[in-house]
PDB file of N, CA, C and O in Angstrom:
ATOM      1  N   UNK A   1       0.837  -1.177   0.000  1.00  0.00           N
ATOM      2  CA  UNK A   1       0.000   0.000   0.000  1.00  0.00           C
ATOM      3  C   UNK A   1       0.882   1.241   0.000  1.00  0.00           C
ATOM      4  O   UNK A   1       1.748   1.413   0.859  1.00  0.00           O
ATOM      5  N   UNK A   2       0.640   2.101  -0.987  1.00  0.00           N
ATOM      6  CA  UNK A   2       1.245   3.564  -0.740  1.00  0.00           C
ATOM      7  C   UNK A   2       1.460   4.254   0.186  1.00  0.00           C
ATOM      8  O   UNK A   2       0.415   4.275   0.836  1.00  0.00           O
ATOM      9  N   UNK A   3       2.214   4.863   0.669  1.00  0.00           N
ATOM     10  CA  UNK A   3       2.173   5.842   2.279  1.00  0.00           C
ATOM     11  C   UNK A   3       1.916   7.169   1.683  1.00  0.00           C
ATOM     12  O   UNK A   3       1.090   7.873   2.265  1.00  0.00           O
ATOM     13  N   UNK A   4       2.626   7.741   0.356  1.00  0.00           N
ATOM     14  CA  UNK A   4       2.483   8.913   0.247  1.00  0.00           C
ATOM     15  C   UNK A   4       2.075   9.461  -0.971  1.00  0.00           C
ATOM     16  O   UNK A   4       2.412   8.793  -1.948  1.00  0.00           O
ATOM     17  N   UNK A   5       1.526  10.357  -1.168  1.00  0.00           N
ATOM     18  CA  UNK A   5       0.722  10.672  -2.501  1.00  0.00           C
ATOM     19  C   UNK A   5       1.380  10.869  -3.861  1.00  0.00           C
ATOM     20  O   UNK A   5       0.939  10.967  -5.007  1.00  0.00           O
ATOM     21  N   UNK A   6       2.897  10.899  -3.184  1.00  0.00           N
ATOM     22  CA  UNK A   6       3.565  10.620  -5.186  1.00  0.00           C
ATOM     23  C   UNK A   6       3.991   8.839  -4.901  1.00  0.00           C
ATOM     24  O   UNK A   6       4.709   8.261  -5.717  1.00  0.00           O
ATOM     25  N   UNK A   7       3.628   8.355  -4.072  1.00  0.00           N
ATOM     26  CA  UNK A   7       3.810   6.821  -4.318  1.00  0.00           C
ATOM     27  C   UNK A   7       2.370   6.160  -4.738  1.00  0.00           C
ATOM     28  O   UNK A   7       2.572   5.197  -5.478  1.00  0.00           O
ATOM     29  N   UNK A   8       0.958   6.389  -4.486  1.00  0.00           N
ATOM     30  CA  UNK A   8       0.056   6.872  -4.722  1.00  0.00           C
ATOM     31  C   UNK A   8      -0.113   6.858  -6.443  1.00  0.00           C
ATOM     32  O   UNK A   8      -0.405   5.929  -7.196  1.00  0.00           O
ATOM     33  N   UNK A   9       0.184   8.224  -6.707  1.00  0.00           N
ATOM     34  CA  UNK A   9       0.408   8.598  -7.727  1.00  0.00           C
ATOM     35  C   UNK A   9       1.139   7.621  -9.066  1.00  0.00           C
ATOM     36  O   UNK A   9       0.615   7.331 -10.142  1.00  0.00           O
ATOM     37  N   UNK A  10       2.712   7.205  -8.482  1.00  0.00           N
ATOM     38  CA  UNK A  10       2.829   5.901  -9.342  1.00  0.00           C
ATOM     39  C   UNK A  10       2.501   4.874  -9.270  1.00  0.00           C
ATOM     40  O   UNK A  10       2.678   4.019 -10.138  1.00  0.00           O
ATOM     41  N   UNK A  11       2.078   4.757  -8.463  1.00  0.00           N
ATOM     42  CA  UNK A  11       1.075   3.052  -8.604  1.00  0.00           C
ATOM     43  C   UNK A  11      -0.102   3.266  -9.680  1.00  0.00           C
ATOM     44  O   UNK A  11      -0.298   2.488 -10.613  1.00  0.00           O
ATOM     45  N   UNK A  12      -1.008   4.649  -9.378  1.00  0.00           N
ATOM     46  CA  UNK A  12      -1.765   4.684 -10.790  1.00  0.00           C
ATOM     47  C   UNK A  12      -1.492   4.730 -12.007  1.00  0.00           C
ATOM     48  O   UNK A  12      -2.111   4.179 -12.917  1.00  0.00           O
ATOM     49  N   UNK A  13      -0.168   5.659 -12.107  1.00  0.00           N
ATOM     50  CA  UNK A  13       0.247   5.529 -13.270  1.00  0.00           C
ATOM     51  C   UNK A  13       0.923   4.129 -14.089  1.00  0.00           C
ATOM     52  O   UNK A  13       0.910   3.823 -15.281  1.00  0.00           O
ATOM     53  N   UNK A  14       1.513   3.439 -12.872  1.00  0.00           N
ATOM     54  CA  UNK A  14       2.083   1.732 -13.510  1.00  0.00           C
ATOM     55  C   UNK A  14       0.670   1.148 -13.399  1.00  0.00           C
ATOM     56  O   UNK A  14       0.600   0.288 -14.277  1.00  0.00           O
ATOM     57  N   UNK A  15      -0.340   1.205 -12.814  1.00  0.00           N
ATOM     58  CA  UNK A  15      -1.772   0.693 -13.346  1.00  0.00           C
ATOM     59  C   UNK A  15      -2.254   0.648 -14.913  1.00  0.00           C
ATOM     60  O   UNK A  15      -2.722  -0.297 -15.547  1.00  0.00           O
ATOM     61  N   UNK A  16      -1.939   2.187 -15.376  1.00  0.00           N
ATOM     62  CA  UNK A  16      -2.580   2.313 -16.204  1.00  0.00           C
ATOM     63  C   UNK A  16      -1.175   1.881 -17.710  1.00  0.00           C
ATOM     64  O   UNK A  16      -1.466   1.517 -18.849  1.00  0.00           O
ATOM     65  N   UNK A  17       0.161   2.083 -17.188  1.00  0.00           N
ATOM     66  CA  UNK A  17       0.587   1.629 -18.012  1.00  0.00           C
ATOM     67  C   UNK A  17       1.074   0.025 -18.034  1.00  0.00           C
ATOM     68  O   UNK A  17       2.039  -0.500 -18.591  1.00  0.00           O
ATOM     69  N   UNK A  18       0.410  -0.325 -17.512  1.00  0.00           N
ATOM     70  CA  UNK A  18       0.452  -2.098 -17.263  1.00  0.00           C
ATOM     71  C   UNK A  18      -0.662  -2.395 -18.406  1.00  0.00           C
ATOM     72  O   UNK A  18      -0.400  -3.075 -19.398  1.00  0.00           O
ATOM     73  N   UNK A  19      -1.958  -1.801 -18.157  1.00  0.00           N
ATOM     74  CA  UNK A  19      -3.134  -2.338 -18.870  1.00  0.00           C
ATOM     75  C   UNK A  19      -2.854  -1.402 -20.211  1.00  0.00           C
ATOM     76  O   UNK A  19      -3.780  -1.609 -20.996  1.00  0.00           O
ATOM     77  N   UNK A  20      -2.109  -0.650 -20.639  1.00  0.00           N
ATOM     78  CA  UNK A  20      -1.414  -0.121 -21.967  1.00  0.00           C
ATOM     79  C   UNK A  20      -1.115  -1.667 -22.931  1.00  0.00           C
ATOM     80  O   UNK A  20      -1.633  -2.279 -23.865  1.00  0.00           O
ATOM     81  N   UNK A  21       0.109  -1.788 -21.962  1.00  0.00           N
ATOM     82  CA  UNK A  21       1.004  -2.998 -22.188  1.00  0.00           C
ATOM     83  C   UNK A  21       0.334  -4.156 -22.376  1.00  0.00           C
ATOM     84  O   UNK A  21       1.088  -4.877 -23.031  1.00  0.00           O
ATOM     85  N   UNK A  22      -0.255  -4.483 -22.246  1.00  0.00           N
ATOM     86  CA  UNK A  22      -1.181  -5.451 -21.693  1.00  0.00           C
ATOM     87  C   UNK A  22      -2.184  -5.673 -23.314  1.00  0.00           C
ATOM     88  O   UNK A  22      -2.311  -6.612 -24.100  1.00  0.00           O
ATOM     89  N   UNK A  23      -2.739  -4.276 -23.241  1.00  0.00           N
ATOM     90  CA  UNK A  23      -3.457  -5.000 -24.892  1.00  0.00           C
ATOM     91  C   UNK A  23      -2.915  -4.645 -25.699  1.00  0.00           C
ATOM     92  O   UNK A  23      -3.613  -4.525 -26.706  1.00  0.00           O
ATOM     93  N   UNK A  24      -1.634  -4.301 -25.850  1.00  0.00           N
ATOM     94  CA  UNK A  24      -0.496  -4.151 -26.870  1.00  0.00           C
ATOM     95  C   UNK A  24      -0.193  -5.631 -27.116  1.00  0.00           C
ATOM     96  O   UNK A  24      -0.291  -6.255 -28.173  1.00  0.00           O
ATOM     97  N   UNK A  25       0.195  -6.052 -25.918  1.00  0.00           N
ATOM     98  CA  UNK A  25       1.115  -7.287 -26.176  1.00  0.00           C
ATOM     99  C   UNK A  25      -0.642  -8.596 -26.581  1.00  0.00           C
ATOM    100  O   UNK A  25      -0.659  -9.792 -26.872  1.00  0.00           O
ATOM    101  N   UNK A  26      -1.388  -7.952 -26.463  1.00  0.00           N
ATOM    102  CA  UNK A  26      -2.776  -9.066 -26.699  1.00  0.00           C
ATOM    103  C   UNK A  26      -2.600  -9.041 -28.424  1.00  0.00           C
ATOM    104  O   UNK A  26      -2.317  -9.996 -29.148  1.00  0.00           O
ATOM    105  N   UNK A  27      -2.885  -7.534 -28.839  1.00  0.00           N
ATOM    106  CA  UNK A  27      -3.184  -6.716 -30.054  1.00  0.00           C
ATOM    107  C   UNK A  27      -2.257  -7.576 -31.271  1.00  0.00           C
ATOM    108  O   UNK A  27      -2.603  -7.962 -32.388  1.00  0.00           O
ATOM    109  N   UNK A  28      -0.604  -7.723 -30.359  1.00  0.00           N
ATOM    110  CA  UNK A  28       0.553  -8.722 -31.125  1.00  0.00           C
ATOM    111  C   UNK A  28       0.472  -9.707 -31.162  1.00  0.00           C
ATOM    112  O   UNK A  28       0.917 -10.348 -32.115  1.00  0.00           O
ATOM    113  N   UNK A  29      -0.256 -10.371 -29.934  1.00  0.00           N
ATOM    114  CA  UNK A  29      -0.294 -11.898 -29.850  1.00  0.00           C
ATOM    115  C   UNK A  29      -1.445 -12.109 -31.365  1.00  0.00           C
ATOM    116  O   UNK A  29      -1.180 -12.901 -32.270  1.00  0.00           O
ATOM    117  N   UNK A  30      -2.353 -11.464 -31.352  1.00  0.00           N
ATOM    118  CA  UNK A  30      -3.583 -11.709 -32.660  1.00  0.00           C
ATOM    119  C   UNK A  30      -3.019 -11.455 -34.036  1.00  0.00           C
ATOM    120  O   UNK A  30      -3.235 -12.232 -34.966  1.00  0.00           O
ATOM    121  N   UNK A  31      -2.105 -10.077 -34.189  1.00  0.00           N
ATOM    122  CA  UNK A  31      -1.505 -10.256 -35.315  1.00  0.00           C
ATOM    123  C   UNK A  31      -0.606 -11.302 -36.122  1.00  0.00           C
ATOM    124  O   UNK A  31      -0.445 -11.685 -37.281  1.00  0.00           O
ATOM    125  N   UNK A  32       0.042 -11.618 -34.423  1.00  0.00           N
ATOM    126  CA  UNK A  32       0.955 -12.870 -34.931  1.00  0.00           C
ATOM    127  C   UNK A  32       0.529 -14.005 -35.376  1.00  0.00           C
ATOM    128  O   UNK A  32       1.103 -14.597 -36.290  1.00  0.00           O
ATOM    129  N   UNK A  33      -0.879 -14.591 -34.591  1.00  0.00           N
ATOM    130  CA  UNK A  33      -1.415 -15.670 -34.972  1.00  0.00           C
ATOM    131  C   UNK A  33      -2.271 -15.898 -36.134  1.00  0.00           C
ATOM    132  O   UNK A  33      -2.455 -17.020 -36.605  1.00  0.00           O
ATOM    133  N   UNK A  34      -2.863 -14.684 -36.654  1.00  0.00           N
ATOM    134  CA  UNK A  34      -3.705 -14.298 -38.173  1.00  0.00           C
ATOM    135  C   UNK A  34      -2.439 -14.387 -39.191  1.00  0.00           C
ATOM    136  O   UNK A  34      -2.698 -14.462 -40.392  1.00  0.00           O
ATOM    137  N   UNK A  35      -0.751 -14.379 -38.667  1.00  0.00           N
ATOM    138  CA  UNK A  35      -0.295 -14.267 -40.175  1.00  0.00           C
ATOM    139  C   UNK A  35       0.360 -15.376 -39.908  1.00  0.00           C
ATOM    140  O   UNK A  35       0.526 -15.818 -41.045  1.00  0.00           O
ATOM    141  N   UNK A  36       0.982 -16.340 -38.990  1.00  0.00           N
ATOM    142  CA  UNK A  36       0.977 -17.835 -39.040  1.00  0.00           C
ATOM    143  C   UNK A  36       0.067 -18.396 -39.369  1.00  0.00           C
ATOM    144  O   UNK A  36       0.387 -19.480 -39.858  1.00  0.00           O
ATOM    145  N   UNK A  37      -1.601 -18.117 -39.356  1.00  0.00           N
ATOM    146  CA  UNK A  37      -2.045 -19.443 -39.891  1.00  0.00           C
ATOM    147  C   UNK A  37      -2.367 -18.934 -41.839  1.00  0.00           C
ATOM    148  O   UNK A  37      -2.687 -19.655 -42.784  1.00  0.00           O
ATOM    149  N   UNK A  38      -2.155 -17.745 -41.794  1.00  0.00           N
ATOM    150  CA  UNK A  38      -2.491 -17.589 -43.560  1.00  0.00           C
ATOM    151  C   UNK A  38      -1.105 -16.648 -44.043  1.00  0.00           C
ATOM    152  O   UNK A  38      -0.872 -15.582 -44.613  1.00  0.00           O
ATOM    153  N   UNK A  39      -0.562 -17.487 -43.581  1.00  0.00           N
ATOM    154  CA  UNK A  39       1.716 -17.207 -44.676  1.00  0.00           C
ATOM    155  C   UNK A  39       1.136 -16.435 -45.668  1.00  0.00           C
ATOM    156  O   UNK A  39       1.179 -15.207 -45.734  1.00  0.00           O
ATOM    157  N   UNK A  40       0.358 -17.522 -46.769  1.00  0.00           N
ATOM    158  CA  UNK A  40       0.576 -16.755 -48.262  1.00  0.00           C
ATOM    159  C   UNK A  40      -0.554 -15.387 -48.630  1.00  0.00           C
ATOM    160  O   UNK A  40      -0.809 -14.932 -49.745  1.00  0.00           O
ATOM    161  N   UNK A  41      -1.145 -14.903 -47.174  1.00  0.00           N
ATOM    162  CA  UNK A  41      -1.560 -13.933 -47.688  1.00  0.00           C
ATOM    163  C   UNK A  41      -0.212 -12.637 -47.390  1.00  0.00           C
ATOM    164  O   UNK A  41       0.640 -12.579 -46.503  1.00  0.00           O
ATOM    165  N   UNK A  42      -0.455 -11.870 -48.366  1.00  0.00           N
ATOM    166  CA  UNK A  42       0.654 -10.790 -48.240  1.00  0.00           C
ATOM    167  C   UNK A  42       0.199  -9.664 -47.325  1.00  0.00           C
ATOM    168  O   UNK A  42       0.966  -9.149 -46.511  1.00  0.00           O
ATOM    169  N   UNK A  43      -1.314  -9.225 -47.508  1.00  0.00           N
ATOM    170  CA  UNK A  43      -2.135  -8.585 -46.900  1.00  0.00           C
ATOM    171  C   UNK A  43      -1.959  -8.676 -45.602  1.00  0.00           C
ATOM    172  O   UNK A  43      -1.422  -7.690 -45.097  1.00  0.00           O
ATOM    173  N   UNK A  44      -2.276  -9.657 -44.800  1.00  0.00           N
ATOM    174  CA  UNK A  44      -2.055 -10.125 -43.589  1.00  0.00           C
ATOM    175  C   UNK A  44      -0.536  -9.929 -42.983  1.00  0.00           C
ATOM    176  O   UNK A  44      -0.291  -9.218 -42.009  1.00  0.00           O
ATOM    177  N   UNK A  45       0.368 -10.625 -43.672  1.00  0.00           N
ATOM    178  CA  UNK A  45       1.397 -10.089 -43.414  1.00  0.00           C
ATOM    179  C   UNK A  45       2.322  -8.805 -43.846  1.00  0.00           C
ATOM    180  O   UNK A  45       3.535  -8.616 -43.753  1.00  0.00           O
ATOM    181  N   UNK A  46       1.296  -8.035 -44.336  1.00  0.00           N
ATOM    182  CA  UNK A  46       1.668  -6.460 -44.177  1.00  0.00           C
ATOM    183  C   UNK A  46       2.004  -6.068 -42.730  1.00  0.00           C
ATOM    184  O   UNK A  46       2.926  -5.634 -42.039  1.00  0.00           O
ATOM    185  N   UNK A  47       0.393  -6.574 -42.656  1.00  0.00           N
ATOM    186  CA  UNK A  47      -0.577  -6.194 -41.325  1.00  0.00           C
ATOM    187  C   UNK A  47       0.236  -6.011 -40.088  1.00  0.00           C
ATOM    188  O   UNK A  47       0.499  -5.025 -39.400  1.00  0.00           O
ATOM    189  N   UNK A  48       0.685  -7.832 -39.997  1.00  0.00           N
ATOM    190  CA  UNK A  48       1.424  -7.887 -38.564  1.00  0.00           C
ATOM    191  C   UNK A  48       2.967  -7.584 -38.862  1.00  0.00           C
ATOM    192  O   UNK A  48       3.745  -7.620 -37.908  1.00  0.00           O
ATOM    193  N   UNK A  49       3.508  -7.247 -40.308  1.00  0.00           N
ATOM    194  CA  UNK A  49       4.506  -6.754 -39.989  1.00  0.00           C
ATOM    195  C   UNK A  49       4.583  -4.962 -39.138  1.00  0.00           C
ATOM    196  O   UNK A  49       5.355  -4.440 -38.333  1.00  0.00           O
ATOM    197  N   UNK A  50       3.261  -4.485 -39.907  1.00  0.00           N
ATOM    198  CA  UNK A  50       3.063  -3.210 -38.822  1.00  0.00           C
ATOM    199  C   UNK A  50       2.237  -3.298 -37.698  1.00  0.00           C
ATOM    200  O   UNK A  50       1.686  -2.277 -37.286  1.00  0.00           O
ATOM    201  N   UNK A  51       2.117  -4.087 -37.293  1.00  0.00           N
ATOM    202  CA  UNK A  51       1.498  -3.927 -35.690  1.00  0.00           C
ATOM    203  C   UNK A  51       3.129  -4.663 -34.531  1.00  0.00           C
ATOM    204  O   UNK A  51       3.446  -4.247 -33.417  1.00  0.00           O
ATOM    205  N   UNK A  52       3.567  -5.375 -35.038  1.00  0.00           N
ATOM    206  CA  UNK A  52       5.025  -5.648 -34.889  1.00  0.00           C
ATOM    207  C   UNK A  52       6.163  -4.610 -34.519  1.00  0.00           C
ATOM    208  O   UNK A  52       6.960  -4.499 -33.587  1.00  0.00           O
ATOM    209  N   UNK A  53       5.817  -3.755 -35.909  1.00  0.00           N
ATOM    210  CA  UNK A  53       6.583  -2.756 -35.734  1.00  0.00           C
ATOM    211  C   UNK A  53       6.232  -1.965 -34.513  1.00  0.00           C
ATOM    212  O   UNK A  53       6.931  -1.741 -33.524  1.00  0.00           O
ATOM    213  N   UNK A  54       4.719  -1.498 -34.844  1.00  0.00           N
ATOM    214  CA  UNK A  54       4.367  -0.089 -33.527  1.00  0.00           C
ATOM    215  C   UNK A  54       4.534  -0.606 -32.240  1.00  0.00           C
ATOM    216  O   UNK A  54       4.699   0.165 -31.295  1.00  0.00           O
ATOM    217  N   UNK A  55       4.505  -2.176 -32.045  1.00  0.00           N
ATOM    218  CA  UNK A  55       4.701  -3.292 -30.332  1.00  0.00           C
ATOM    219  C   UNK A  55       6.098  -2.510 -29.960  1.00  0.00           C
ATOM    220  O   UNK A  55       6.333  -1.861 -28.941  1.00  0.00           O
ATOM    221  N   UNK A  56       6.854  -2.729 -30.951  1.00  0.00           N
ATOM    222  CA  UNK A  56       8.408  -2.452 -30.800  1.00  0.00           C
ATOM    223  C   UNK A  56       8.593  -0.670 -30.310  1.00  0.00           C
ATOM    224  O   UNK A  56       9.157  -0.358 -29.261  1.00  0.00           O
ATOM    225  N   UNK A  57       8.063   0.258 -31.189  1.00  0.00           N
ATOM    226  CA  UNK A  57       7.682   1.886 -31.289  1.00  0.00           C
ATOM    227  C   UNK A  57       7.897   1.782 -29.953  1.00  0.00           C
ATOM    228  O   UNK A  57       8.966   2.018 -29.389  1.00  0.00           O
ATOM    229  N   UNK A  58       6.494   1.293 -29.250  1.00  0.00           N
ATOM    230  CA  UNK A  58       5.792   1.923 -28.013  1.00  0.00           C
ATOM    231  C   UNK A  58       6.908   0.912 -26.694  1.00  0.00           C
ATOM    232  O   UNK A  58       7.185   1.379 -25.589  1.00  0.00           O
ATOM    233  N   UNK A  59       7.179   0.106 -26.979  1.00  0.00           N
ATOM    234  CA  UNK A  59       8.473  -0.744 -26.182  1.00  0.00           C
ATOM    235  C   UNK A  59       7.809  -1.502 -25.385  1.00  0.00           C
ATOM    236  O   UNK A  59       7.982  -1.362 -24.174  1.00  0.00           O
ATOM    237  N   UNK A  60       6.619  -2.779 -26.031  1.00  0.00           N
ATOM    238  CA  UNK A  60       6.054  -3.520 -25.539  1.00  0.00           C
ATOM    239  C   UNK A  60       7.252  -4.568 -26.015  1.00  0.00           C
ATOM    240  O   UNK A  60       8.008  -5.065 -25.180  1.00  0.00           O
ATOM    241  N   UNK A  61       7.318  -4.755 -26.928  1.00  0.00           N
ATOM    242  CA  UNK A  61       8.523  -5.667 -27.292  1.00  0.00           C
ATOM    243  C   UNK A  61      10.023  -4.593 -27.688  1.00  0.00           C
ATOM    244  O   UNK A  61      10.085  -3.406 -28.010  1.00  0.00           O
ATOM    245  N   UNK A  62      11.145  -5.686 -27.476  1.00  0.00           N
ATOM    246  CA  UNK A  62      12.434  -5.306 -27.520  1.00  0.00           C
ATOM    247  C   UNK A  62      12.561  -5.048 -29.425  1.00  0.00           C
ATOM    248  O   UNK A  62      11.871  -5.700 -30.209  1.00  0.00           O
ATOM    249  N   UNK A  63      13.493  -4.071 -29.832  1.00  0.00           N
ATOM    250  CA  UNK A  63      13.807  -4.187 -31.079  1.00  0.00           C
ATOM    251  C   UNK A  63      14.127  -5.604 -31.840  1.00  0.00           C
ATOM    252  O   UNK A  63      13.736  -5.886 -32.972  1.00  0.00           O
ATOM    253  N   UNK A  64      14.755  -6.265 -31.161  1.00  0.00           N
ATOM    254  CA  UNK A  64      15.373  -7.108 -31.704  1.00  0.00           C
ATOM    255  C   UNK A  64      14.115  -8.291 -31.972  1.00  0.00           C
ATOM    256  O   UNK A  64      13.801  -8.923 -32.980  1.00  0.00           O
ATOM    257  N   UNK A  65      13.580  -8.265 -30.609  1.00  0.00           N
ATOM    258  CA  UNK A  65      12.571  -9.248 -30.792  1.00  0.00           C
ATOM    259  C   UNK A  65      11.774  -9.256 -32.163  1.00  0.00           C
ATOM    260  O   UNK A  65      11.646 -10.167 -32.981  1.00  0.00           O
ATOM    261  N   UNK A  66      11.168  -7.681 -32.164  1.00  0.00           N
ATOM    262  CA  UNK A  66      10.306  -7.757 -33.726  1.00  0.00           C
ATOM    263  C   UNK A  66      11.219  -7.858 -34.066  1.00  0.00           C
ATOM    264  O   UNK A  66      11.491  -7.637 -32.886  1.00  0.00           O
ATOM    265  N   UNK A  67      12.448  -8.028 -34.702  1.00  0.00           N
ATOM    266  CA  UNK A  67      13.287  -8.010 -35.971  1.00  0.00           C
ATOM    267  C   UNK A  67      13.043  -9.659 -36.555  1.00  0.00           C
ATOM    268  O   UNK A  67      12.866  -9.948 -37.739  1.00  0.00           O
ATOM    269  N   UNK A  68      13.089 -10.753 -35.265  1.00  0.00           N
ATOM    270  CA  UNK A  68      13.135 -12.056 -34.951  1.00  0.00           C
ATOM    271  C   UNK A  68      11.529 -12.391 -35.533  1.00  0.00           C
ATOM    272  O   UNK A  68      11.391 -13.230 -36.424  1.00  0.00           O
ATOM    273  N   UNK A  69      10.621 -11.841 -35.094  1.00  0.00           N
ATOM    274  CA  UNK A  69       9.158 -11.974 -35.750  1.00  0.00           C
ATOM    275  C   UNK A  69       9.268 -11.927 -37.064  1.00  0.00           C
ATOM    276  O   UNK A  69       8.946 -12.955 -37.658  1.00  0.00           O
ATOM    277  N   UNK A  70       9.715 -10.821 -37.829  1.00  0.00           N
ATOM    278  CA  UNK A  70       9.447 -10.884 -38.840  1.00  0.00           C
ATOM    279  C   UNK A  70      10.099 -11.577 -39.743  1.00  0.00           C
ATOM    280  O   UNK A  70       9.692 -11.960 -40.839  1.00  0.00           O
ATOM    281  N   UNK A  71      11.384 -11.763 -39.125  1.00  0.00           N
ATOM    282  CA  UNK A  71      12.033 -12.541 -40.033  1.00  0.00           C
ATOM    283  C   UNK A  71      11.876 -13.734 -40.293  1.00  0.00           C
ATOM    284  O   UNK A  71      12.143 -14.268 -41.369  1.00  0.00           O
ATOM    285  N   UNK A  72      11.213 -14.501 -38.861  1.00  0.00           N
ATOM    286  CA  UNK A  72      10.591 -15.725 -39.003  1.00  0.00           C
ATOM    287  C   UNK A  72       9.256 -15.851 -39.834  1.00  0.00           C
ATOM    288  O   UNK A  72       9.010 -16.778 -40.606  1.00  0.00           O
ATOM    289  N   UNK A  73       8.370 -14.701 -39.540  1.00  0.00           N
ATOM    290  CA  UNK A  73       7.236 -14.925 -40.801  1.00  0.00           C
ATOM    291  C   UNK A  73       7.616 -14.812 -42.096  1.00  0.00           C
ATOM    292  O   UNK A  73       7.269 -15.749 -42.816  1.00  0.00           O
ATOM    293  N   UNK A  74       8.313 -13.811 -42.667  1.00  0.00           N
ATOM    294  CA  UNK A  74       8.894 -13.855 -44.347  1.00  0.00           C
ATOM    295  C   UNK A  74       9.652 -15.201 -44.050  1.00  0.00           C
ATOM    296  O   UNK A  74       8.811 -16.086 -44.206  1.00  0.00           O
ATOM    297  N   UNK A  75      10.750 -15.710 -43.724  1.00  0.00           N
ATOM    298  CA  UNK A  75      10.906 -17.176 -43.896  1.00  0.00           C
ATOM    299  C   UNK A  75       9.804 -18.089 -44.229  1.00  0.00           C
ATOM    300  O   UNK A  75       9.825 -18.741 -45.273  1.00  0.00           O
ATOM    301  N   UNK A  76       8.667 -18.174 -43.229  1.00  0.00           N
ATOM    302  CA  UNK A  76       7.792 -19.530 -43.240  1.00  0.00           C
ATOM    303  C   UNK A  76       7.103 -18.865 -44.292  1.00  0.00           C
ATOM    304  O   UNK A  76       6.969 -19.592 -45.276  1.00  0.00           O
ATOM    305  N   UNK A  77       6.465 -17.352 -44.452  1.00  0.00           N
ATOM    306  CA  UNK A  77       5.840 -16.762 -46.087  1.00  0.00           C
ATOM    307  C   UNK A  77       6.658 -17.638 -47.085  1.00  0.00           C
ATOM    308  O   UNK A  77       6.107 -18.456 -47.821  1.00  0.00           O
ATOM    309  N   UNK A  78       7.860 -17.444 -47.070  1.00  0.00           N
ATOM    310  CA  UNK A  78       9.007 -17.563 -48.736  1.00  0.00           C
ATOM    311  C   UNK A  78       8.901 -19.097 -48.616  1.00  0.00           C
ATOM    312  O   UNK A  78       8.717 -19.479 -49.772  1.00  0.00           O
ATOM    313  N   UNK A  79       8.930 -20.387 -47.631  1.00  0.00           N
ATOM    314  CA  UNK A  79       8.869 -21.850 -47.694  1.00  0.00           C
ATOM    315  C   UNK A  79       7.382 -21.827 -48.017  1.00  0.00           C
ATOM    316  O   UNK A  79       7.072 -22.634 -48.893  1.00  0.00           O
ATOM    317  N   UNK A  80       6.611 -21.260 -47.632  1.00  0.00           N
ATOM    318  CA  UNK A  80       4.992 -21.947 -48.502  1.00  0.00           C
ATOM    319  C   UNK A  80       4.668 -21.119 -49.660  1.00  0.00           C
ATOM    320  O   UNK A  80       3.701 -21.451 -50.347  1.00  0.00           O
ATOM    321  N   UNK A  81       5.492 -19.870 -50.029  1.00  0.00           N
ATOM    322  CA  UNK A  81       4.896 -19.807 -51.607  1.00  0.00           C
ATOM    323  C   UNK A  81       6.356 -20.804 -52.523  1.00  0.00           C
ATOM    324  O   UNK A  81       6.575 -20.375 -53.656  1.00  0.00           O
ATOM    325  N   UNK A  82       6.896 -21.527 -52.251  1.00  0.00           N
ATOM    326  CA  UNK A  82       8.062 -22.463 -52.877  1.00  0.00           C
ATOM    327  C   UNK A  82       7.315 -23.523 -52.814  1.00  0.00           C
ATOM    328  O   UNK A  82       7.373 -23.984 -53.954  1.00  0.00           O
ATOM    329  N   UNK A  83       6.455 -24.389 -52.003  1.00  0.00           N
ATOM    330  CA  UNK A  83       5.390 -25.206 -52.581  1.00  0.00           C
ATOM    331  C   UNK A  83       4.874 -25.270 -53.058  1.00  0.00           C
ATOM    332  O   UNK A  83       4.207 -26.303 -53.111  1.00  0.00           O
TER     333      UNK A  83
END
């Protein structure tokens, strides 16, 4: 429990930027899973390559991490349009 009103104060504010974070990292989890299950749409993986990106922007995810996302979706994209 807070004792004093700027401790107070950041607890609301890590409240509210928890539940920020929170449907950011939901918002990525959905992009990611709409462009794993349909690779060969390009559309789709526009999509979550920019919602990827803005996760990264706002520093729900690490740079590197999206770098690792996307590179793994254009991989598994480039092996199913080669079938």
């Amino acid at each position: 429990m807070a004792n004093t009103r700027s401790a107070e104060k950041q607890q609301r504010q890590a409240e509210k930027a928890a539940a920020r974070n929170r449907a950011g990292k939901s918002r990525l989890r959905s992009a990611l899973k709409k462009a794993r299950a349909s690779v060969t749409d390009a559309g789709s993986m526009s999509a979550s390559f920019s919602e990827i990106d803005k996760a990264a922007k706002r520093g729900i995810i690490k740079t590197n991490t999206a770098d690792r996302y996307k590179s793994r979706l254009a991989k598994a994209a480039k092996r199913a349009t080669a079938k």
